[in-house]
C-alpha positions in Angstrom: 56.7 117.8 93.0 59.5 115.8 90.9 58.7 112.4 89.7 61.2 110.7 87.7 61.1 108.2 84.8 63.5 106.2 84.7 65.1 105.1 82.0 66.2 101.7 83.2 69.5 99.8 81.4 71.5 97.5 83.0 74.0 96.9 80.4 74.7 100.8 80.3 75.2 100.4 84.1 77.7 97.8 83.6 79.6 99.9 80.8 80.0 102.9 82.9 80.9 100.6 86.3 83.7 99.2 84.2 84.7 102.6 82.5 85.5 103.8 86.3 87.2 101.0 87.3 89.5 101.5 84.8 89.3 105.2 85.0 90.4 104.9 88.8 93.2 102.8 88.0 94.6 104.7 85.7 94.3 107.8 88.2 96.0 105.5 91.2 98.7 103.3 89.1 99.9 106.4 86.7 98.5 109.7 89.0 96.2 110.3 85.0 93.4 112.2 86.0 91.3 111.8 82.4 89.3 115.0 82.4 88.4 114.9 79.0 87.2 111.3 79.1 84.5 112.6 82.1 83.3 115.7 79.8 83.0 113.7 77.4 80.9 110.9 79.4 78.8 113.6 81.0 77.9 114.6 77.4 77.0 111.3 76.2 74.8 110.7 79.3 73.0 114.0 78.1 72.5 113.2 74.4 69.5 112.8 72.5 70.9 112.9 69.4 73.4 110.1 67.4 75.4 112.5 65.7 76.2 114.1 68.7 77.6 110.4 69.9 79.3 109.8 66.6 80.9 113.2 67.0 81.9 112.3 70.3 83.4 109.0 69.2 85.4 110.7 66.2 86.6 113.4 69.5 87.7 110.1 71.6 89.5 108.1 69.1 91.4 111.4 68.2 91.8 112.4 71.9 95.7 111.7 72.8 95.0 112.7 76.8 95.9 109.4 77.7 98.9 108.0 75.8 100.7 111.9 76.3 99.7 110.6 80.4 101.4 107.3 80.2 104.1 108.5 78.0 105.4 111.4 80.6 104.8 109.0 83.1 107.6 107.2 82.1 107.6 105.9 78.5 104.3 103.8 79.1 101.8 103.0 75.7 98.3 102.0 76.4 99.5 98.1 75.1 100.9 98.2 78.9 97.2 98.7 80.2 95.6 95.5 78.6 92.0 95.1 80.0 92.2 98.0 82.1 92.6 100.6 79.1 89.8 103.1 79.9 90.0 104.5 76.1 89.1 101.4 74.6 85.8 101.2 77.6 84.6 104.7 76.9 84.5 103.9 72.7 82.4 100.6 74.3 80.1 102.5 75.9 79.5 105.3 73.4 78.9 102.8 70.6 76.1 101.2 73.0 74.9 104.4 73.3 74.9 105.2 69.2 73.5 101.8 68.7 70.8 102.0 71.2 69.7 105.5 71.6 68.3 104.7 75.1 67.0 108.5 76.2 65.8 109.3 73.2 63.5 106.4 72.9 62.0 106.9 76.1 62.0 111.1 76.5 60.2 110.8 72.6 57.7 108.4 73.6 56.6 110.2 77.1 56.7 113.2 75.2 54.6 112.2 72.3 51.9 110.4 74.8 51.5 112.6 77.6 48.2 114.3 77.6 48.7 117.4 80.3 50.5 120.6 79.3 53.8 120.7 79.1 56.6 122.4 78.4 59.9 120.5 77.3 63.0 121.7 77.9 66.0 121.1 75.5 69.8 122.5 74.8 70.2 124.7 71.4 71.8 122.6 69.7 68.5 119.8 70.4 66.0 122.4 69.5 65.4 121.1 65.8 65.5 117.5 66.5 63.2 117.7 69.4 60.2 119.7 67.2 61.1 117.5 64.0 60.4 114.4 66.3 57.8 115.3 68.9 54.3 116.0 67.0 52.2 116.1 70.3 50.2 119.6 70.6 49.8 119.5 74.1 54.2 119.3 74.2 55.7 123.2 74.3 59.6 122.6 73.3 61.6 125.3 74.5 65.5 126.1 74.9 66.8 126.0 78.8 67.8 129.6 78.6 63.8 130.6 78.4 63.1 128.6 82.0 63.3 131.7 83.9 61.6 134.1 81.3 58.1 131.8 80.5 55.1 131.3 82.3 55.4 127.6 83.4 52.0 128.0 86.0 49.7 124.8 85.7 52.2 123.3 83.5 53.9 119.8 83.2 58.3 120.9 83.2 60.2 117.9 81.4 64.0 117.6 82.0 66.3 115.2 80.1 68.8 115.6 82.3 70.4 116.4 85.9 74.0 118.5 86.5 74.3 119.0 90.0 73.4 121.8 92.4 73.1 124.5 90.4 70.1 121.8 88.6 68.9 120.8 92.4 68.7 124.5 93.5 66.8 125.2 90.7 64.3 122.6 90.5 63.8 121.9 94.1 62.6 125.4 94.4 59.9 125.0 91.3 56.3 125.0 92.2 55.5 123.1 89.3 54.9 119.3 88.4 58.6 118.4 87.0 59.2 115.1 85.1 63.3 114.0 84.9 64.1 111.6 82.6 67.4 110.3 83.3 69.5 107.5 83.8 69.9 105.8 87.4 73.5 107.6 88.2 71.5 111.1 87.4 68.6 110.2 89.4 71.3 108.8 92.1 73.2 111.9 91.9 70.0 114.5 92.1 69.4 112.1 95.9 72.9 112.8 96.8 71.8 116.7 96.4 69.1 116.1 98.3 70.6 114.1 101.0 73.1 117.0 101.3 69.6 119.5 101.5 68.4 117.4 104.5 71.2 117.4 106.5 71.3 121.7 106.5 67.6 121.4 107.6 68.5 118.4 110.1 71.4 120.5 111.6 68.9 123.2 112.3 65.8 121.0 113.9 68.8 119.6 115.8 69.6 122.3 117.8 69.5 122.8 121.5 67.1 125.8 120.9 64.5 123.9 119.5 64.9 120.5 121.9 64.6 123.2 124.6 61.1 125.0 122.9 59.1 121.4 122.3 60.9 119.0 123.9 61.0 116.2 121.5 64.3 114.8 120.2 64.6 114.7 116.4 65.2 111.0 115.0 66.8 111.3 111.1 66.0 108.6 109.4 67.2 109.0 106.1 68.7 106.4 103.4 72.4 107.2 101.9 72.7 106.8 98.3 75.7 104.4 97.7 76.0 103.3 94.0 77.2 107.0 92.3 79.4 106.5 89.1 82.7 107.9 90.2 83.3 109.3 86.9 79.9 111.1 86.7 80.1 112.7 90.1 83.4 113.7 89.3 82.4 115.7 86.3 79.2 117.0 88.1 81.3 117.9 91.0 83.5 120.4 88.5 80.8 121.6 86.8 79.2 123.4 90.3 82.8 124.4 90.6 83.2 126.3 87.3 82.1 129.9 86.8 78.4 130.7 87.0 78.0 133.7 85.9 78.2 133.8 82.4 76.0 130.6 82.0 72.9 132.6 84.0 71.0 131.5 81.0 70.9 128.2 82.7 72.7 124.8 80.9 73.5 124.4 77.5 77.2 122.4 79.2 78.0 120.8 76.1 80.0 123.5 74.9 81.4 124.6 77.9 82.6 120.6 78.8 84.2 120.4 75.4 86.0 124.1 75.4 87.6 123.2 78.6 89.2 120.0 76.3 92.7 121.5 75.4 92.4 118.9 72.3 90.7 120.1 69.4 89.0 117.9 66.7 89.3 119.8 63.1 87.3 119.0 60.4 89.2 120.4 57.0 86.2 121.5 54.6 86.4 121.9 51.1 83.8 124.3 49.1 83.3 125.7 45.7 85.3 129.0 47.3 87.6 128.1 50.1 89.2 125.6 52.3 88.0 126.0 55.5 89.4 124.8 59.1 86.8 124.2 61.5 86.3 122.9 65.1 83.8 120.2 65.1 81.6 121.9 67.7 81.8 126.0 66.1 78.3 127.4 64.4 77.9 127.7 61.1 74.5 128.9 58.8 72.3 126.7 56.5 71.4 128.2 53.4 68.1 128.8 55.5 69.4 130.1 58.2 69.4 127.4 60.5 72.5 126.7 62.9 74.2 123.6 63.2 77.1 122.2 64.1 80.2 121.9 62.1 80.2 117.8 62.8 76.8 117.5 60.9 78.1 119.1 57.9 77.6 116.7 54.8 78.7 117.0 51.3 76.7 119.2 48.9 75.2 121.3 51.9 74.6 125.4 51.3 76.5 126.7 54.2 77.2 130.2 55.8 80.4 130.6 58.0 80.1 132.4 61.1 82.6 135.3 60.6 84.5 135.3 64.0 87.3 137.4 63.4 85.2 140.4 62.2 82.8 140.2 65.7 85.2 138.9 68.2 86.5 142.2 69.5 82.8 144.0 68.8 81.4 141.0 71.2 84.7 142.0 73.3 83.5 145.0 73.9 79.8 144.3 74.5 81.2 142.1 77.6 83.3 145.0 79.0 80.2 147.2 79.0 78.0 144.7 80.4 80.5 143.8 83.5 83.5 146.4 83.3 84.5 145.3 86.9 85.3 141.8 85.9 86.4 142.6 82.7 88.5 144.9 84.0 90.3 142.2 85.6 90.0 139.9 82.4 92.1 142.6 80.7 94.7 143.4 83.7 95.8 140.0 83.4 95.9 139.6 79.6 98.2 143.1 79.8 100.1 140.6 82.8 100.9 137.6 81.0 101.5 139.4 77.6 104.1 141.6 79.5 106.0 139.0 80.7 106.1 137.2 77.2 107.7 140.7 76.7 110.3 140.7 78.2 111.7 137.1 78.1 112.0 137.4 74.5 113.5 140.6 74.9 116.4 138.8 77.5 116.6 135.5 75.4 115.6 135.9 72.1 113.2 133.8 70.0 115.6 130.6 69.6 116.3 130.2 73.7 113.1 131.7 74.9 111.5 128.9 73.1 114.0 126.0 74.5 113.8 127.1 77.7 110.2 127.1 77.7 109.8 123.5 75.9 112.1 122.7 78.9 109.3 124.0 81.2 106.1 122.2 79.5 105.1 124.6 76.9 103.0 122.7 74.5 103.0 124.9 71.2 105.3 125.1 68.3 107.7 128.4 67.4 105.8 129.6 64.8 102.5 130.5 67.3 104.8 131.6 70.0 105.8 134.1 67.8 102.2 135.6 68.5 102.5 135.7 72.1 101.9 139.0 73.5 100.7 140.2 70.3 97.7 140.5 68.2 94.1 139.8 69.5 95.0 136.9 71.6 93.8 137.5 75.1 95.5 134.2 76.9 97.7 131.7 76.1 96.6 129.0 73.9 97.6 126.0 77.0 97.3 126.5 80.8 100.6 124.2 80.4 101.9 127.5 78.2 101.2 130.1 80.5 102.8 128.0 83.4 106.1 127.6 81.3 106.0 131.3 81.4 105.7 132.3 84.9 108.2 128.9 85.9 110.7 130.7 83.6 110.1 134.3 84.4 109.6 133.7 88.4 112.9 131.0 88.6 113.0 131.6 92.3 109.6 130.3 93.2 108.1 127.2 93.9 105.4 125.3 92.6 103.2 125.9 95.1 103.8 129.7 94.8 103.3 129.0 90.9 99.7 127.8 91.4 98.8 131.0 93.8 100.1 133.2 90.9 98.1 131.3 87.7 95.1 130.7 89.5 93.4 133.8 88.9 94.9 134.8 85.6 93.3 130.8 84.9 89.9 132.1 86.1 89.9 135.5 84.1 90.7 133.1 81.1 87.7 131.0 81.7 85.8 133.9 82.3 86.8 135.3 79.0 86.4 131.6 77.2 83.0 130.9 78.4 81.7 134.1 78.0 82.7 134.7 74.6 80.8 131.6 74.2 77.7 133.2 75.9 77.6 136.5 73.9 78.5 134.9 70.5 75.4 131.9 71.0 73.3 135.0 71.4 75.1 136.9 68.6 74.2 133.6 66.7 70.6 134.0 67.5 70.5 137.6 66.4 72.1 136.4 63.1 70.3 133.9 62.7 66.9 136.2 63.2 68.0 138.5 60.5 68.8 135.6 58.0 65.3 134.5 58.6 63.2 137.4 59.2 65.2 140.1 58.2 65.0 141.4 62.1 67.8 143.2 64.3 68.6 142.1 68.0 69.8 143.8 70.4 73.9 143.2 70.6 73.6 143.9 66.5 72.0 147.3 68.0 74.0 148.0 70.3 77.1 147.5 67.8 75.2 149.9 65.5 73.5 147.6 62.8 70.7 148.4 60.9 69.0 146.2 58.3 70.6 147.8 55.5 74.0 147.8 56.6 73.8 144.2 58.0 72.5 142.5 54.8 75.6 144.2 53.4 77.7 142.7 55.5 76.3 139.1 55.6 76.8 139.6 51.4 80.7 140.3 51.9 81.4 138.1 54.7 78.8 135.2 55.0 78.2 134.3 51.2 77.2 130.9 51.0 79.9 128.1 50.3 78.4 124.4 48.7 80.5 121.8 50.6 82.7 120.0 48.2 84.2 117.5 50.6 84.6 117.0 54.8 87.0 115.2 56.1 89.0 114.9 59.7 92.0 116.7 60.1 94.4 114.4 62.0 97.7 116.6 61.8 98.8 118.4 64.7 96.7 121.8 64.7 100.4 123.4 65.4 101.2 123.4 61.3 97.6 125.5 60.5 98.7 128.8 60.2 98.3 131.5 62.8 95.4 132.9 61.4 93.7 129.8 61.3 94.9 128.7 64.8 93.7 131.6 66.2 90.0 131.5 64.1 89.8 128.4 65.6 90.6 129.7 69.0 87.8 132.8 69.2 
């Protein structure tokens, strides 16, 4: 049984109504479709948190999606868009959102009050906040990955959030009493879901067969759900689209919305023994050995930096074992693209392989496509990049014949991407055990760790840096150097 509790707010309602009106315009004046603007939306909508808004606000005001739109359009700049610039709507609405915190205050106060067991279900990165902020006994706060794994009989489920089918599937097939606390576009979108439900069991009462067995015509009385944000069911719609399998552990999207954003958002960290580059979203260590998120880093805080370099290829490896028939593929068509690289420098040399590619939409500078085809990078750095290459190397075919050839080198670098980001949270967890409790996990096993040898290594490569100074980096990620880009990249 699902009830919902709604978390009713009608100036939201009108911020996100205007965001896709001017979201749509965009899309039908200027052919812009604003990806990044619905991940980032979709994570808003999800937050708990307001320094996960204020990161996303930093990510927005940084984003350069839509002046790059208008400007290859045809020399447009948002002052052209007036009222209807969707940028400026989407800071509106995740200021409102910062400002007024409207899930938290009403998932905090059901949780805190309830008075049946229950078990709350949060992403990782929510985990401290939620058991910092909800002190009721009854309340069991637990990440999304352990849904399938605990023993939820006779107990209250509490969701925070709804994504689609996969989410429908899922919860429409639980036994239990689930709570959903979510907006009105969620709770629209999970009776689109199951709208789309009764019409497969409609189509099947329906049938000849059965008017034939009892005789009695079925009536469907059912009522449509009209007033779906555009932009959300957009989003939502990709999201059941992208690859499941390496996000079995069920959720945690954040990551996975803002790793599909081409644009990065850098912080440039100073401590007392580097300066460090780092993506506002990567992991790093407390001095306890919490995680947290780069973008809650704060002056004077102990911190340990995940080394990513040094377990990239071990994690690499763990993922071939696991599933060597996709990865398999995954590595054919690194070989593919890294091959082709090849040989176009080979026939045109560094100088006109890069003009010729520029020409063709290739996005980095000549210093990183130096490192094409070499080193430990598995794809290109764009999908704009790795088009440019097969336009240049495949002159005789069209686009169309293009987008038959990318597409699955595309999906066997999301399937690397995303799971990558599966295997390293979990290597995360296993690090973070160790740092705590001085225990090994299973990948650290399997890569032949012991406690000894792993306490040496977190002493050579995760000593603990004091933060000096954070601040944003707002040159183009192009002039870090290779090492750096790439670090940023794994």
């Amino acid at each position: 049984m699902i009830k919902f509790r709604n978390i009713s707010n009608n100036e939201l309602d009108n911020y996100i109504k205007r965001l896709d009106v001017r979201i749509s315009f965009i899309h039908s004046e200027f052919n812009i479709e604003l990806k990044s603007y619905e991940n980032i939306l979709r994570i808003a909508i999800n937050a708990i948190q307001n320094e996960t808004i204020e990161n996303l606000i930093e990510r927005v005001s940084m984003n350069r999606e839509l002046e790059k739109g208008l400007d290859n359009f045809g020399g447009y700049t948002v002052d052209y868009l007036g009222e209807n610039n969707p940028k400026v709507e989407l800071l509106k609405t995740l200021q409102y959102l910062k400002e007024n915190s409207p899930k938290q205050q009403v998932l905090l106060k059901y949780l805190n009050e309830i008075d049946k067991k229950t078990i709350a279900f949060f992403d990782n990165n929510d985990l401290d906040f939620a058991t910092k902020q909800i002190r009721n006994r009854k309340v069991d706060i637990l990440p999304f990955s352990e849904l399938k794994k605990v023993d939820t009989k006779k107990k209250v489920l509490v969701f925070h959030s709804f994504n689609g089918q996969r989410d429908f599937d899922l919860l429409y097939n639980l036994e239990n009493e689930i709570t959903l606390i979510i907006y009105k576009q969620e709770k629209n979108l999970y009776y689109k879901y199951l709208d789309q439900r009764k019409k497969q069991i409609e189509q099947e009462i329906k049938s000849n067969d059965r008017l034939l067995i009892c005789g009695i015509e079925y009536k469907e009385t059912r009522d449509n759900v009209t007033d779906i944000s555009t932009t959300i069911n957009g989003i939502v719609t990709r999201l059941d689209d992208l690859g499941n399998r390496a996000y079995e552990g069920y959720k945690n999207e954040c990551d996975l919305l803002l790793n599909e954003i081409e644009e990065k958002l850098i912080y440039k960290v100073q401590t007392d023994k580097a300066t460090l580059f780092l993506e506002s979203i990567d992991t790093i260590f407390s001095d306890k050995g919490e995680l947290m998120k780069c973008y809650k880093i704060k002056i004077g805080n102990k911190i340990r930096i995940y080394p990513k370099v040094l377990l990239a290829e071990n994690l690499y490896h763990v993922a071939v074992e696991t599933e060597p028939e996709i990865f398999g593929k995954v590595e054919e068509h690194s070989i593919y693209w890294k091959q082709l690289i090849t040989e176009l420098r080979n026939k045109f040399g560094d100088d006109l392989l890069y003009q010729n590619l520029r020409e063709k939409g290739l996005r980095i500078l000549p210093m990183t496509l130096s490192t094409y085809g070499k080193g430990y990078r598995k794809f290109p750095m764009f999908k704009n990049d790795l088009r440019a290459i097969l336009k240049l190397h495949y002159q005789d075919k069209s686009e169309n014949e293009i987008d038959v050839i990318i597409k699955p080198v595309l999906k066997s670098k999301t399937t690397y991407n995303s799971t990558m980001i599966v295997l390293g949270r979990g290597l995360k967890q296993e690090l973070r055990l160790f740092l705590k409790e001085m225990k090994i996990g299973e990948i650290l096993q399997k890569r032949n760790f012991n406690v000894n040898t792993l306490q040496t290594f977190v002493d050579e490569f995760m000593p603990i840096h004091t933060v000096i100074s954070k601040e944003l980096f707002s040159d183009s990620i192009e002039t870090l150097e290779e090492s750096t880009l790439q670090l940023i990249e794994l």
